[in-house]
C-alpha positions as CSV (number, residue, x, y, z in Angstrom):
1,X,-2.8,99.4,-35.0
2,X,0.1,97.0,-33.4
3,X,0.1,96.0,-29.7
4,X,1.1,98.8,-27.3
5,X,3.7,98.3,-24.9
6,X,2.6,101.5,-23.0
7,X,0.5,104.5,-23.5
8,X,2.9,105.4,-26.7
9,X,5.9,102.3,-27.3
10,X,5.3,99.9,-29.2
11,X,7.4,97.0,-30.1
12,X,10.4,98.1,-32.9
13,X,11.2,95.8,-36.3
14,X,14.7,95.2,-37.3
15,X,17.0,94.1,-34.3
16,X,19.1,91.9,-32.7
17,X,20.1,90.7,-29.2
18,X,23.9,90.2,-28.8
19,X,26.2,87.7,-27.1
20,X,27.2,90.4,-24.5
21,X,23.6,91.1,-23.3
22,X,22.7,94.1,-25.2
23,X,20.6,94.7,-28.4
24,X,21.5,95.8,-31.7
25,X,19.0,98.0,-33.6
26,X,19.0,97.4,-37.2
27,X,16.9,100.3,-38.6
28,X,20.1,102.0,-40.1
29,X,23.2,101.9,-41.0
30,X,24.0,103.2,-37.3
31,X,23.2,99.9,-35.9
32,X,23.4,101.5,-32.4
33,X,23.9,98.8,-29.2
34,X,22.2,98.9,-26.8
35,X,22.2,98.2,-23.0
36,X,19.6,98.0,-20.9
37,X,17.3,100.7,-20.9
38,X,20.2,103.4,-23.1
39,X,18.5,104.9,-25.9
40,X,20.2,105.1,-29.2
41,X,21.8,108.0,-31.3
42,X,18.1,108.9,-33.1
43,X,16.6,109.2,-29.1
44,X,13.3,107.8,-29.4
45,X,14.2,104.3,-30.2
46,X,15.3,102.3,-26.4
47,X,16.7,99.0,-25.5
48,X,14.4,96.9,-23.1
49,X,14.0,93.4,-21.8
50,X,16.1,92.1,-24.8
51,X,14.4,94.2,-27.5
52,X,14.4,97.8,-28.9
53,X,11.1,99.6,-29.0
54,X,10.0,103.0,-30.9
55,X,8.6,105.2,-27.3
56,X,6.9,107.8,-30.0
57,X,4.1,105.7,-31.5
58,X,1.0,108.3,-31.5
59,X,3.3,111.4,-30.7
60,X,3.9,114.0,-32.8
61,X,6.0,117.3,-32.4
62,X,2.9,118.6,-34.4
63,X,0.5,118.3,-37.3
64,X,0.2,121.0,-39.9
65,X,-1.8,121.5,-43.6
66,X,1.3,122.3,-45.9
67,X,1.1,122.5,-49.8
68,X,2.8,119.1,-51.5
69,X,5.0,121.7,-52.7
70,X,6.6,122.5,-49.8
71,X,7.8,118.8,-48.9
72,X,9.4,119.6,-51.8
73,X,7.6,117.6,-54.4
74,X,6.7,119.4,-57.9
75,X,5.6,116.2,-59.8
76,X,3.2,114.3,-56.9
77,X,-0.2,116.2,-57.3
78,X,0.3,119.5,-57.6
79,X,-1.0,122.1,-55.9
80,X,-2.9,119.8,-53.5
81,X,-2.8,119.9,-49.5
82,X,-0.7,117.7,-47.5
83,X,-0.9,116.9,-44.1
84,X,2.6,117.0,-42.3
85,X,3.9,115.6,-39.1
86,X,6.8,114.5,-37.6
87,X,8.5,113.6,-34.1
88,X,11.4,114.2,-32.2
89,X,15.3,113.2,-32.7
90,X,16.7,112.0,-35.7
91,X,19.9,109.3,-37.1
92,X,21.9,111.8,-38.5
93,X,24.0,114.3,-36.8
94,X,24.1,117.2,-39.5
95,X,25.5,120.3,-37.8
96,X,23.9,122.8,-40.5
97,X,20.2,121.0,-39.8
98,X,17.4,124.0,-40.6
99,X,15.0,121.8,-38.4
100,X,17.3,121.3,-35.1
101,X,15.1,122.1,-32.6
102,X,12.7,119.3,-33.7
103,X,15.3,116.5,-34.8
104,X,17.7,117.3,-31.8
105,X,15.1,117.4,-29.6
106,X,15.9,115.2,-26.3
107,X,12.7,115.2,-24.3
108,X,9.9,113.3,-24.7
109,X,7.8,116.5,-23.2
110,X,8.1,118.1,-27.0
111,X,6.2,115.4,-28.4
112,X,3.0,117.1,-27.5
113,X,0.9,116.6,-30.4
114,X,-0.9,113.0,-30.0
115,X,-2.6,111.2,-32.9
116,X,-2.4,107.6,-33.9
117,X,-3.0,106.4,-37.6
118,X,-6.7,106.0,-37.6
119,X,-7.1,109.3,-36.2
120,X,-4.6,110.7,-39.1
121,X,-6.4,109.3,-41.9
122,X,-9.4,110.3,-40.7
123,X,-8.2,113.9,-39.8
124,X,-6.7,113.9,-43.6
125,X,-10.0,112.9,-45.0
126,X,-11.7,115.6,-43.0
127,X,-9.3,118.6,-43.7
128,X,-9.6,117.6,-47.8
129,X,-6.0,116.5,-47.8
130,X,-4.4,114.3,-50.7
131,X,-1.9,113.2,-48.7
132,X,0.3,112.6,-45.3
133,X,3.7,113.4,-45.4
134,X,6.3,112.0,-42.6
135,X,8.7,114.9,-42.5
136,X,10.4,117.6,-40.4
137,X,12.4,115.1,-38.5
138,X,13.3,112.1,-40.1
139,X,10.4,109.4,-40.6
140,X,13.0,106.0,-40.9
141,X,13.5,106.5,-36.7
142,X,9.5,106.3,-36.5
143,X,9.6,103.2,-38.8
144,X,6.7,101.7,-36.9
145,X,4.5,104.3,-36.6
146,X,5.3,105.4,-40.3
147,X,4.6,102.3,-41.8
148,X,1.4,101.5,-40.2
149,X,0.1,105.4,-40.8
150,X,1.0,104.5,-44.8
151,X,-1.1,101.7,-44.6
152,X,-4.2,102.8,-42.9
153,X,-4.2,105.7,-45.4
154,X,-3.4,103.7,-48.3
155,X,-6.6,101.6,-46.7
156,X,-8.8,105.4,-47.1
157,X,-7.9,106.2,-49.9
158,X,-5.2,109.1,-48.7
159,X,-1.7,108.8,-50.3
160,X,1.6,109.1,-47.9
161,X,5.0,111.0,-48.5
162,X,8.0,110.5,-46.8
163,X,10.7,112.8,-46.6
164,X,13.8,111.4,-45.9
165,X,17.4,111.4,-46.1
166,X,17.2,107.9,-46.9
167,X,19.6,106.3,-44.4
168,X,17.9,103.2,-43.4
169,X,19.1,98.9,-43.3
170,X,18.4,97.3,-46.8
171,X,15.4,95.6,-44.5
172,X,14.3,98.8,-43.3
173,X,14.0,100.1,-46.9
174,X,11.8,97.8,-48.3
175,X,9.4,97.6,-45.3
176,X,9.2,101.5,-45.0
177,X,8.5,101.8,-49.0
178,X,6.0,99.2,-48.9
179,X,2.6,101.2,-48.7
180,X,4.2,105.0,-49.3
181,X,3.5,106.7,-52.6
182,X,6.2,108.9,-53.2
183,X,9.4,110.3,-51.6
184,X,11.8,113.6,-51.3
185,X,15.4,111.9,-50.4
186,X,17.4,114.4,-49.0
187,X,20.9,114.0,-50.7
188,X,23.2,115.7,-48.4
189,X,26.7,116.3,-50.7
190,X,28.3,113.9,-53.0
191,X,31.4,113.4,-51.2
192,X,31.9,110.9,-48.3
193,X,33.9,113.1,-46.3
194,X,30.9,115.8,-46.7
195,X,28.5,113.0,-44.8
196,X,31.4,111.8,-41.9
197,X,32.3,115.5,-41.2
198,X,29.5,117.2,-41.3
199,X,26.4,114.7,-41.1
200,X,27.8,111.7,-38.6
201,X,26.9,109.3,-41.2
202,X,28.4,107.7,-44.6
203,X,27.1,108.7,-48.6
204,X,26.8,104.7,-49.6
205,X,23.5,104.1,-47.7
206,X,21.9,107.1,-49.1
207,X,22.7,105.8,-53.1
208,X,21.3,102.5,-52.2
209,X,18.3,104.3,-51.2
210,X,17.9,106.3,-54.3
211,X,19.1,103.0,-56.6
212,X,16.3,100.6,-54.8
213,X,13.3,103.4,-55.6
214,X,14.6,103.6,-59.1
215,X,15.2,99.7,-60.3
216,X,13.4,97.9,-57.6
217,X,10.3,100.5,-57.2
218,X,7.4,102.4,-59.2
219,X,7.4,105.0,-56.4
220,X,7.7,108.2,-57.2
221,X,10.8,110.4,-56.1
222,X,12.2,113.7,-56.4
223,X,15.7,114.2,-54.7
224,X,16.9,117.7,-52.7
225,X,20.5,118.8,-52.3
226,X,21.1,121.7,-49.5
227,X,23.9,123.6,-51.3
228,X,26.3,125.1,-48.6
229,X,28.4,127.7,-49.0
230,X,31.8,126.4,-49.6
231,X,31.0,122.8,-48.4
232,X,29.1,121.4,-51.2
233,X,28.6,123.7,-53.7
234,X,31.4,123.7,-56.0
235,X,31.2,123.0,-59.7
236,X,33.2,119.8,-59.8
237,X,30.9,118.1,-56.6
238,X,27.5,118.6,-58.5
239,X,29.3,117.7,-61.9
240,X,30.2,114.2,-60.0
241,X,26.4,114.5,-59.0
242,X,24.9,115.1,-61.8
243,X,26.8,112.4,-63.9
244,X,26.1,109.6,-61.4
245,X,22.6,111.1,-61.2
246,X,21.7,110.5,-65.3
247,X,24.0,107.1,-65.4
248,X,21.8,105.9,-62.1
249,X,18.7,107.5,-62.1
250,X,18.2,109.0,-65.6
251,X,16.9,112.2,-66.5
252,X,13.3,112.4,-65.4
253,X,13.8,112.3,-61.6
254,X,13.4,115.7,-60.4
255,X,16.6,117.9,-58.7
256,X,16.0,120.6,-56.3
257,X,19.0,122.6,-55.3
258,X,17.4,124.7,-51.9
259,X,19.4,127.7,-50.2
260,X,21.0,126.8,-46.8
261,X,20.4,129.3,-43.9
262,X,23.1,129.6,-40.7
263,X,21.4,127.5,-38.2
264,X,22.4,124.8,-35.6
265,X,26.4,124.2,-35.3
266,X,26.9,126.4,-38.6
267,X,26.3,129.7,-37.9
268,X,29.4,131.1,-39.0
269,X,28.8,130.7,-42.8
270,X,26.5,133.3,-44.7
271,X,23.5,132.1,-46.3
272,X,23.9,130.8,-50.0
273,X,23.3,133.3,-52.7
274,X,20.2,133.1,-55.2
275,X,23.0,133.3,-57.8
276,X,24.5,130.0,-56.5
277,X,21.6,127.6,-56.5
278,X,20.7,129.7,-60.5
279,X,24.3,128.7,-61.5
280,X,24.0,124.7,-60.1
281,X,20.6,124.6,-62.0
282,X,21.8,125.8,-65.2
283,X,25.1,123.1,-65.0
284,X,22.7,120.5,-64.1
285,X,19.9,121.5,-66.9
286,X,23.3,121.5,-69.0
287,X,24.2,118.0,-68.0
288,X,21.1,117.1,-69.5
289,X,18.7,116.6,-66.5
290,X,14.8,117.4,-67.4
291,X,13.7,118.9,-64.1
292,X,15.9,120.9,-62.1
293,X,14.6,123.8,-59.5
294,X,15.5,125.9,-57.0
295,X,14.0,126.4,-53.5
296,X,14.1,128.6,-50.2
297,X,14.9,131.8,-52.7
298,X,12.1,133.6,-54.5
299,X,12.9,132.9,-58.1
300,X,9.9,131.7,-60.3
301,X,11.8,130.9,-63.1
302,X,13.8,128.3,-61.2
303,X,10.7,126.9,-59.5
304,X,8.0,126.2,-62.7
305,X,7.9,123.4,-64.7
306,X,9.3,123.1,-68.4
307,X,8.3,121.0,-71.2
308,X,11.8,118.9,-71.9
309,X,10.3,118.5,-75.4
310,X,9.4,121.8,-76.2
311,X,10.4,123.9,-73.4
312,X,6.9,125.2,-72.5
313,X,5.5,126.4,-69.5
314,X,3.5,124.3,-68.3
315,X,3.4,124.5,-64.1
316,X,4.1,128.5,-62.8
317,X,5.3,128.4,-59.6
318,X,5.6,131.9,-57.3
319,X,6.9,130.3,-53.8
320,X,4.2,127.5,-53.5
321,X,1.7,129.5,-55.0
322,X,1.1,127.7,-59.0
323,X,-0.6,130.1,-61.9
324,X,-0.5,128.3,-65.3
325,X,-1.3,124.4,-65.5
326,X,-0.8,123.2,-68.9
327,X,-0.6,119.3,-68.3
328,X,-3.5,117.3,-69.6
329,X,-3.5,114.1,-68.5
330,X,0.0,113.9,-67.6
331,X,1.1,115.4,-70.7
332,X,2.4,118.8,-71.9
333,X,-0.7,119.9,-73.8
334,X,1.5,121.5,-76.6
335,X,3.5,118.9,-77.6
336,X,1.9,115.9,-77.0
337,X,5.2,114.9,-74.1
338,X,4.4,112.6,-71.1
339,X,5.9,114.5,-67.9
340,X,7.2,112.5,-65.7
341,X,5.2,112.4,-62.0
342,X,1.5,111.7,-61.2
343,X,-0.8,114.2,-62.0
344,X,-4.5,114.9,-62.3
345,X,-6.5,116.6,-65.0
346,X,-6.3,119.7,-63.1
347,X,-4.0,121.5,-60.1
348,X,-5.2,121.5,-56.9
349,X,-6.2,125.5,-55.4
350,X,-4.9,124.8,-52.0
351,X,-2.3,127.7,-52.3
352,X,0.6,128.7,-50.2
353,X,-1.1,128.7,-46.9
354,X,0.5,126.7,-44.1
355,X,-2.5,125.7,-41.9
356,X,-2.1,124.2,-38.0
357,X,-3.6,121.6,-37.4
358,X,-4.6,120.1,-33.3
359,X,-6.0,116.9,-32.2
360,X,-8.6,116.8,-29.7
């Protein structure tokens, strides 16, 4: 564990002092500066004496046993338990965000879970857990506390998820990478304006993100894109997806196209219809990518796993609960046809059950 400043800062990566006397933080794009003692956009990262430091090392908004499925990932372990966590604030301003009242959270008070990475990994090992994940708020404002938790899993054995929206510096992204196993990037829209209007933030980053884990990477990734009622969920927006997708990414990386709820600064638009997130799956299964599903809707169809070769069964998914398993080895045990992800010879049985989880 690094060197504590207090009881829960440490020292942050990735900045800069300035000729005028404040600090630049370099985590992302943002590049917030700083004067003394002002905090930047994400909240839990602060300039002092010259430097910027993280102030929620070891503090959590809460810890919680989740399936992997829920993160979402379909092709990292299926059906095994995941312990999740997160923190407060976050480096993107979306006004539609289903998780405001943790990543817009402004008082230190709501971090009242308190764990440090030793204790994690050990708490993982204990509860039977697979894997962390680093979600609910976004984990690239933790950076610190992130890495070093991926590492002293990695270190016991325990595998670590981020889920992200993948706007973090070029540095950032191959520091935060280094010891994580696998990744859900939260692709917002496919239009620039989408990100400046309704996100604070800019699409360019994001792609980077997804280009580096494809060509510079063997992590694995799945991507998820929100679909909003008349924002981002017209036909030619995820046709400009899905070609960039296949021409960047290729076929094998998973989709999920999840239903939006009103929440936050969008409550005036309805929630998006099952019908919606069927028709974008279809288009993009049309397009020619392998995986595509559907989430936040009950719709089992859109949520199992297909052979690409022979169009078998071979995961059934009802919400996060899985039935059928019919992948040996990583293959589809019909055909013969590798399937992209990691899996073992058998699913895990930890369910649908979303267990709390408290640190003594």
């Amino acid at each position: 564990m690094r060197k504590l400043v207090d009881s829960y800062t440490v020292l942050g990566e990735f900045h800069q002092r300035l000729p005028n006397g404040k600090v630049r933080c370099e985590i992302c794009p943002r590049e917030c500066e700083l004067a003394e003692g002002q905090r930047a956009f994400c909240f839990v990262r602060q300039a002092r004496d010259g430097e910027v430091v993280l102030t929620s090392y070891g503090r959590s908004t809460g810890f919680c046993i989740d399936p992997i499925e829920k993160k979402p990932l379909n092709h990292f372990l299926p059906g095994t338990a995941v312990l999740s966590f997160g923190t407060a604030g976050c480096n993107l301003g979306c006004k539609f965000c289903q998780n405001w009242d943790i990543s817009k959270a402004r008082e230190v008070e709501r971090l009242s879970s308190r764990a440090f990475p030793e204790d994690i990994a050990r708490a993982a090992l204990r509860e039977g857990c697979r894997s962390v994940a680093f979600t609910y708020n976004d984990p690239v404002i933790f950076h610190e506390y992130a890495v070093d938790t991926a590492m002293v899993c990695r270190e016991n054995g325990i595998k670590t998820v981020a889920v992200t929206a993948g706007y973090m510096s070029s540095q950032t992204r191959r520091a935060f990478f280094r010891d994580i196993d696998a990744a859900n990037i939260d692709l917002k829209a496919f239009t620039e304006q989408f990100y400046r209007r309704l996100c604070a933030a800019h699409l360019d980053p994001v792609l980077e993100t997804l280009r580096y884990l494809r060509f510079e990477t063997e992590k694995w990734f799945e991507i998820t894109t929100l679909l909003i009622p008349g924002q981002n969920d017209g036909y030619e927006e995820i046709a400009r997806l899905c070609d960039w997708f296949l021409e960047q990414l290729g076929p094998e990386v998973p989709l999920h196209f999840t239903a939006f709820h009103p929440d936050y600064k969008m409550n005036d638009l309805p929630r998006t219809p099952a019908h919606t997130l069927s028709q974008a799956r279809e288009q993009a299964k049309a397009f020619g990518i392998h995986h595509v599903y559907t989430g936040n809707i009950h719709d089992s169809s859109g949520q199992s796993t297909y052979c690409p070769g022979c169009q078998k069964l071979l995961i059934e998914r009802d919400w996060y609960r899985l039935g059928r398993f019919e992948i040996v080895e990583g293959v589809c045990n019909s055909c013969g046809k590798r399937i992209a992800g990691e899996f073992e010879s058998e699913c895990g049985n930890w369910g649908a059950k979303r267990q709390p989880l408290r640190f003594v």
